[in-house]
C-alpha positions in Angstrom: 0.2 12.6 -7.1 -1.1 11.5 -10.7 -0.1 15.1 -11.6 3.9 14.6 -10.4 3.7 10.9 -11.8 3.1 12.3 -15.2 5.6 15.1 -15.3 8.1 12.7 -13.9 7.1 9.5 -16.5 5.2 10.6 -18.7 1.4 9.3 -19.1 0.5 5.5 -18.2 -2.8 3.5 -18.2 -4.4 1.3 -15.4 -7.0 -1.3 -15.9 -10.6 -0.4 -14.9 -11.7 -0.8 -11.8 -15.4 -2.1 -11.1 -17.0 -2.9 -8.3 -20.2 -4.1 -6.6 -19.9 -2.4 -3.7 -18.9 0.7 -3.5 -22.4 3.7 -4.1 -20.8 6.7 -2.9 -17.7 9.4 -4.5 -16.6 9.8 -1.4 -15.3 5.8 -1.0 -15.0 5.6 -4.6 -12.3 8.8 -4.3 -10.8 6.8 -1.4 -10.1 4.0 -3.6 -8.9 6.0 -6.6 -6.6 7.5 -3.8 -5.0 4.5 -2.6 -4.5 3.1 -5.8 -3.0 6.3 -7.3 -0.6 6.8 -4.1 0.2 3.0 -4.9 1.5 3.2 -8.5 1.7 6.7 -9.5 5.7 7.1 -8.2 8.3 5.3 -7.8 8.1 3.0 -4.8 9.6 0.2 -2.5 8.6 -2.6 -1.6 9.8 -4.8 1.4 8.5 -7.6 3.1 8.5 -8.5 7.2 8.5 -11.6 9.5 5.8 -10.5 12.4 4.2 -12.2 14.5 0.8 -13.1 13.4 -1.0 -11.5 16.8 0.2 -8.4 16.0 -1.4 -8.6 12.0 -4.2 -10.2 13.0 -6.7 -7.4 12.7 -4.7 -5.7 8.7 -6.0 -6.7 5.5 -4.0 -6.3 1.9 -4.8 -2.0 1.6 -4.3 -1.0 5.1 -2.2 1.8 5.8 0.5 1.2 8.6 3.3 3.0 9.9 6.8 1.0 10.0 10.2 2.2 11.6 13.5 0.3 10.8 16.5 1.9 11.9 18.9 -0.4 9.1 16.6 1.8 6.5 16.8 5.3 8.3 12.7 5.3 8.5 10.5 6.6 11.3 7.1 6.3 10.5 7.3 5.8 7.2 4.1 5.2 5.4 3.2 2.0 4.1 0.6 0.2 2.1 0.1 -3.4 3.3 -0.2 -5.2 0.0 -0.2 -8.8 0.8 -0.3 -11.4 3.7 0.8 -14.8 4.3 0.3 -16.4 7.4 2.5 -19.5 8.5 1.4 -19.9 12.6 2.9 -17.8 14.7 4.9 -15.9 12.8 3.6 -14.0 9.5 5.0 -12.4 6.1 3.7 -9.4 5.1 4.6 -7.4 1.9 4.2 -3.6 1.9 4.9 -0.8 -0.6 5.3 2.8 -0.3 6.6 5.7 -2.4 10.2 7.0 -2.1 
């Protein structure tokens, strides 16, 4: 992904990412993934009305899987980046590549 992201825009610089929390490569690479898959292209983002029950269990970086005929997507792949719950019904903001 970085590798297509460069030859497409050239090189670009992110800020450095610590944590406390994370000991091993193996989450750290996970992390590094995510992130990479998040800005490294070009990308949409939309957000949803759903009903809270249904979000209840997502955080901001889960992955999830989103179908909308009016956009021609089945199972397009999403990253959830942001939640705000109002009651019953929720907005959530994701992003994916194109």
């Amino acid at each position: 992904v970085c590798r297509r992201s460069v030859s497409l825009y050239g090189e670009t610089s992110e800020s450095l990412i610590t944590s406390d929390v994370i000991y091993d490569r193996s989450t750290a690479l996970a992390v590094l993934r995510a992130k990479a898959l998040a800005l490294a292209l070009a990308r949409i983002r939309v957000r949803y009305q759903v009903p809270t029950s249904k979000i209840i269990q997502l955080s901001p970086g889960s992955l999830v899987l989103i179908t909308d005929r009016d956009f021609y997507w089945e199972s397009k792949l999403f990253l959830l980046e942001s939640i705000s719950y109002k009651g019953a019904v929720s907005e959530i903001g994701l992003i994916a590549s194109i």
